[in-house]
Structures are given as C-alpha cells and as structure tokens.
N, C-alpha and C positions, 0 to 999 in steps of 0.2 A: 504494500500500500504506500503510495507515493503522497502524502499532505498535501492538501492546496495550501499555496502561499501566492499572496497578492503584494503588487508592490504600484501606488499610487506615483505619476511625479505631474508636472505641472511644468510649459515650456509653451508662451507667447498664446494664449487663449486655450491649447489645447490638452486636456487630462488625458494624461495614458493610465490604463489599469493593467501592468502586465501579471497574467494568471500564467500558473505553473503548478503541478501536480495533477491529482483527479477532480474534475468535475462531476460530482453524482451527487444521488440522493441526499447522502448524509454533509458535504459541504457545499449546494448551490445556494442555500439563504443566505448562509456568509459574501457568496458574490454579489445574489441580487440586493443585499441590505445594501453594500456599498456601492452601485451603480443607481442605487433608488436614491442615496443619500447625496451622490455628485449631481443627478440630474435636479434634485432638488435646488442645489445647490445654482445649476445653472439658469434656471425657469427662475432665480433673482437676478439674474445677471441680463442688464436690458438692451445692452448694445451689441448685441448679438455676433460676441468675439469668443464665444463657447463650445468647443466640438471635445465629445466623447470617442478615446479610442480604447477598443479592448484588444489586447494584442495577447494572443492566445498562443503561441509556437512553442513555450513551453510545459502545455500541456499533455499528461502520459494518458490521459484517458477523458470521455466525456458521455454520461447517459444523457436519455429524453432528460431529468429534471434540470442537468446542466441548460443543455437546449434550450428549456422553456425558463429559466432565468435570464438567456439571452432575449429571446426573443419576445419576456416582459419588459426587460431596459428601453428594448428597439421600439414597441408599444407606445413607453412611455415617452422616450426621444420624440417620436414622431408626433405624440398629440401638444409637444411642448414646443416642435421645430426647433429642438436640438437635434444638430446633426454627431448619428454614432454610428462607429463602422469598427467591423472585426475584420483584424488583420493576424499574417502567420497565423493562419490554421497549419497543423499539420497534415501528411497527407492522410490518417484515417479521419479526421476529422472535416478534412473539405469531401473527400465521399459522400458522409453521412450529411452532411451538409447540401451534399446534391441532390442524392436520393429522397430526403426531404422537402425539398424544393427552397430549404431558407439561405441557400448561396446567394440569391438574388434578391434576397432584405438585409441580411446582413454583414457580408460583406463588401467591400472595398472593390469593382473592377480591377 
C-alpha cells in the first residue's frame, strides 16, 4: 500500500495539487476536502487570475471513488468558472480515463 500524499504550491494565479500514492476508497475525501477547500478559496478570488491544476503522474493507483473526487472538483470548477485540469496521468490511468469517457473533462489536451 502506497499512502496518498499531496503537496499544494502556488506560482502566478495558479494552485498545483500534486497527488502521489493510491487514490481509492479509503483516501479520496482527503483529496476532494482539499480541492473543495482551494476552489472555495478561488470563487473569492474576483479577478479571475485563479486556475486549479491536479497533476497526478505520481500516482500508483486510482479507483471509481478517486475518479468521482475528480470529477466533483471539475463539477465544482465549472459551476464556479474556475478553470481545472488534470495533468501526468499515468498511462493506466489515462486508459481508465478513456474508457470512461472523462479524458475529455478532465484533462488538459
């Protein structure tokens, strides 16, 4: 079992959250608390110099709850227009990502 560990930084309007370890069941709260809590954070932010990046590459694993942590942030982002994008997926995770059809909400072209 590999621990999610997250590491927040902050560089010219844009938050990176880079995630590392498993994303499942038992740690996706811990991610979406903290991407609930930036995007909070940005929906005060009025001049609209705020973009969410989750950059995932060092992730060793990822279930559906990972997923749907994602793609409540993305949810949220979008009813707030902040813009979020996941980057370095790796490659079993841009699969599942395709097979799913959410390559094309959440990631980055």
């Amino acid at each position: 079992m590999d621990p999610l560990h997250l590491t927040t930084s902050r560089h010219d309007g844009t938050v990176t959250v880079s995630v590392s370890g498993e994303l499942d069941i038992a740690t996706a709260e811990v991610l979406r608390g903290r991407l609930t809590r930036l995007l909070r954070e940005a929906g005060r932010v009025r001049n609209g110099t705020f973009s969410l990046v989750v950059e995932v590459s060092g992730l060793s694993f990822i279930d559906a709850a990972g997923l749907g942590a994602l793609v409540s942030a993305q949810n949220q982002a979008m009813s707030q227009d902040t813009p979020l994008r996941v980057t370095g997926a790796p490659p079993s995770m841009r699969r599942l990502l395709r097979i799913t059809g959410l390559d094309a909400h959440l990631t980055s072209p």
